[in-house]
C-alpha positions in Angstrom: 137.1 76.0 37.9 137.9 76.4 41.5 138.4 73.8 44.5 136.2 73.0 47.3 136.2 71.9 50.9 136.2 68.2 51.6 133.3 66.5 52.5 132.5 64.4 56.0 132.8 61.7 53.3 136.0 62.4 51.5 137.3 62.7 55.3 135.8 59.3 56.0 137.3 58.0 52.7 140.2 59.2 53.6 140.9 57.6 56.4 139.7 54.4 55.5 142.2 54.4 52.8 144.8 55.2 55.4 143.8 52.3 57.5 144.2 50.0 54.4 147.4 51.4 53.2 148.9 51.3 57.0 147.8 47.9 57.4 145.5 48.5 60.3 143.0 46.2 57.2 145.2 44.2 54.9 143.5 42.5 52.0 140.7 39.7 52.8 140.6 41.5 56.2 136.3 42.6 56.8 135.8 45.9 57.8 133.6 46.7 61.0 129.7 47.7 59.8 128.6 50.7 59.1 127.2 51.4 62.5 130.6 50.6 64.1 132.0 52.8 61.8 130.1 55.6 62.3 130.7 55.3 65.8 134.4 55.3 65.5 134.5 58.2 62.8 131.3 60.1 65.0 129.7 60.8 61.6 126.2 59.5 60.5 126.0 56.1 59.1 124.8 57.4 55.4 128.1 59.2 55.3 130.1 55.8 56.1 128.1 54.0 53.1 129.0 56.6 51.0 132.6 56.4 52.1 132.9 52.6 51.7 130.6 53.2 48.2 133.3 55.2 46.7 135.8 52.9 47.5 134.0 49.8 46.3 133.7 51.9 43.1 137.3 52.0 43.1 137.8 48.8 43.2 139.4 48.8 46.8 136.3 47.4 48.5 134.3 44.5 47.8 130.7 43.7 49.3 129.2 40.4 50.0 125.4 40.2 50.6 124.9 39.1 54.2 128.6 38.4 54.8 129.8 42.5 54.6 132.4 44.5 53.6 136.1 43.5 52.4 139.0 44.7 51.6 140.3 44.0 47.7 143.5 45.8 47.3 145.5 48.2 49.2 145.9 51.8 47.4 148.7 52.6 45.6 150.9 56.0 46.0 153.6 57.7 44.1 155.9 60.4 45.2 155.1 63.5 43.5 158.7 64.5 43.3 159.5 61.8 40.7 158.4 61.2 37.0 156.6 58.0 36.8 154.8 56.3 33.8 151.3 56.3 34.3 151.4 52.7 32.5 153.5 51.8 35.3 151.2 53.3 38.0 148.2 52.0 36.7 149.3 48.7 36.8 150.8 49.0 40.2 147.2 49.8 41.1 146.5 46.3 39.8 144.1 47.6 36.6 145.1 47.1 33.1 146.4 50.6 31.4 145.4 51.8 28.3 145.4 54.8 26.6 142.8 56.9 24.2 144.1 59.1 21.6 141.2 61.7 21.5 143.0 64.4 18.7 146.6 64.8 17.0 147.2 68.0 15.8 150.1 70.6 14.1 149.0 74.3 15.2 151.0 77.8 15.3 152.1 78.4 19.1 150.4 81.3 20.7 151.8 83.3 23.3 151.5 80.9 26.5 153.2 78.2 24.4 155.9 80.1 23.4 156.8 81.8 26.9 156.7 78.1 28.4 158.8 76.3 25.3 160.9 79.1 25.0 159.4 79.0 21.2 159.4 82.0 18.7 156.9 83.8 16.7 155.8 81.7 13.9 156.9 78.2 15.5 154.8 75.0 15.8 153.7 72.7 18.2 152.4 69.0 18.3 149.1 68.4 20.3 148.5 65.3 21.7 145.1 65.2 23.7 144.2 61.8 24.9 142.9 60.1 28.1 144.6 57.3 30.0 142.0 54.6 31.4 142.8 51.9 33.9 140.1 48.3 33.7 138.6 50.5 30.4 137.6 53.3 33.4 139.2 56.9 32.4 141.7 58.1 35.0 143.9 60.9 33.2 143.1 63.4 30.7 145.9 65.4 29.0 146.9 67.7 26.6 150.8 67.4 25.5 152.2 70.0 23.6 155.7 69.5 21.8 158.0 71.8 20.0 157.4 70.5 16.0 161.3 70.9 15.4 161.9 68.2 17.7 159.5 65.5 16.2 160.8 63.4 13.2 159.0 64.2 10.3 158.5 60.3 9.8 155.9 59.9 13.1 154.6 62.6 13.1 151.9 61.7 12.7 151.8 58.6 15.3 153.7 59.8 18.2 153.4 56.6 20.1 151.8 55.4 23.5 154.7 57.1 25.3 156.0 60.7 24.6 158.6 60.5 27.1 160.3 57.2 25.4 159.7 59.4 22.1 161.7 62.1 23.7 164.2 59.8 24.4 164.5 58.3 21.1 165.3 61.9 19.5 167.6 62.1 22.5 165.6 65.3 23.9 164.6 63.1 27.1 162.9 65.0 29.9 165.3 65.1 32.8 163.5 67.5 35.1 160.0 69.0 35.5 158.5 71.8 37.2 154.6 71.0 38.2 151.8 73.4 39.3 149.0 70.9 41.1 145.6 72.7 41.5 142.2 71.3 43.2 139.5 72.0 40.8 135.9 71.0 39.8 135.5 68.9 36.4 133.7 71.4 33.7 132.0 69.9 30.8 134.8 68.7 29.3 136.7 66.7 31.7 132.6 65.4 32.8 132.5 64.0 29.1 136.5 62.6 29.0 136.3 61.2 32.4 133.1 60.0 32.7 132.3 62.0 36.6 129.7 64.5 36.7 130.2 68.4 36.4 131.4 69.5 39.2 133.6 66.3 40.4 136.9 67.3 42.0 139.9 66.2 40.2 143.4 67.0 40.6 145.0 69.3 38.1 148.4 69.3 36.9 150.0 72.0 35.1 154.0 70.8 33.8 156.6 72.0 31.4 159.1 69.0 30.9 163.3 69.8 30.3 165.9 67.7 28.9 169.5 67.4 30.1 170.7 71.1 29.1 167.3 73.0 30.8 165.9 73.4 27.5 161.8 72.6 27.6 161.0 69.8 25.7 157.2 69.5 26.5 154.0 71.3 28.3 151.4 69.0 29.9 147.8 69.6 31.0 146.6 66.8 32.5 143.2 65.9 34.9 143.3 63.6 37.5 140.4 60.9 39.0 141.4 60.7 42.6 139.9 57.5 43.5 142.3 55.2 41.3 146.1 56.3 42.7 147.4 59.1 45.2 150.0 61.1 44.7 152.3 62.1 47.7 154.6 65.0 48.0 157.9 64.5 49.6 159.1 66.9 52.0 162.3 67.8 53.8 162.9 70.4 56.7 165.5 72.9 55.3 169.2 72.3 56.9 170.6 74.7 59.1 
């Protein structure tokens, strides 16, 4: 999968959704028409109805037949440079979180595994693959995978909603992550998981997890809707 170039509509949504979240539109507030709009943006009007379409999808939006367009809720963003539950997010974003366990599974580690667990020939891993909905809607798709010799033989088999609070309770809790983020296209898999078509972007997230003495604790694979929360990545200019 590879990423592509945004659209006169994902810069149009974009900018709506910065207008809401600066305050420029607060909630109950109706947005200028689509002609005004496309004015404003100089863009056609089909590409503002799409705009406002995918954020009415998202449950931002609201139309009223004759009345027009409003705004439901502001978006919600989270720092990328801090661990957050996505229970926690997803109800920040005013939707209701739960959480599908697609497959449990023990397997042998192969190669990648072991080079990012630090893991040896021969040693085992927990899979977790489930997807994370928000209102019933999928938002995340993931894949966990966890070192077996740090999992309590009695769960096992039921990790729990939370494999960072099951970290915790075998006092291997993750204390720092590193993240690779990727743009990509949904292949037939995430289509089917998430419910978008082929070819939707989503935001990827590629993460080994490390407890309090730098020892990994957990690799993630996880997909990302981009219309529910936005991640943000703080920044600092480097001290002289």
């Amino acid at each position: 999968m590879a990423g592509r170039r945004p659209t006169l509509v994902d810069q149009v949504r974009e900018e709506l959704t910065e207008l809401i979240s600066g305050g420029t539109y607060a909630v109950g507030d109706r947005l200028p028409n689509e002609q005004e709009m496309s004015d404003q943006f100089r863009v056609s009007r089909a590409t503002v109805r799409e705009a406002y379409r995918a954020l009415i999808d998202a449950g931002y939006l609201s139309r009223r037949h004759g009345t027009g367009t409003f705004v439901n809720r502001v978006p919600q963003r989270h720092a990328l440079d801090l661990n957050l539950s996505y229970t926690a997010m997803i109800q920040a974003a005013g939707f209701t979180p739960s959480i599908t366990l697609i497959s449990q599974r023990i397997e042998v580690a192969g190669d990648d595994d072991r080079a990012r667990l630090r893991l040896e020939a021969g040693d085992q891993i927990v899979v977790v693959e489930r997807v994370r909905l928000a209102d019933k809607r999928p938002v995340v798709y993931s894949v966990d995978r966890i070192p077996l010799e740090i999992v309590p033989e009695s769960i096992r088999g039921n990790l729990g909603p939370s494999l960072f609070d099951m970290l915790e309770e075998v006092n291997r809790g993750a204390r720092a992550g590193r993240t690779r983020l990727l743009p990509v296209l949904a292949g037939p898999r995430e289509s089917d998981l998430l419910g978008v078509s082929v070819g939707a972007p989503l935001l990827y997230f590629d993460e080994v997890d490390f407890d309090r003495e730098g020892r990994p604790v957990m690799a993630s694979f996880e997909w990302h809707t981009s219309d529910v929360f936005e991640m943000w990545l703080n920044r600092r200019s480097q001290e002289h």
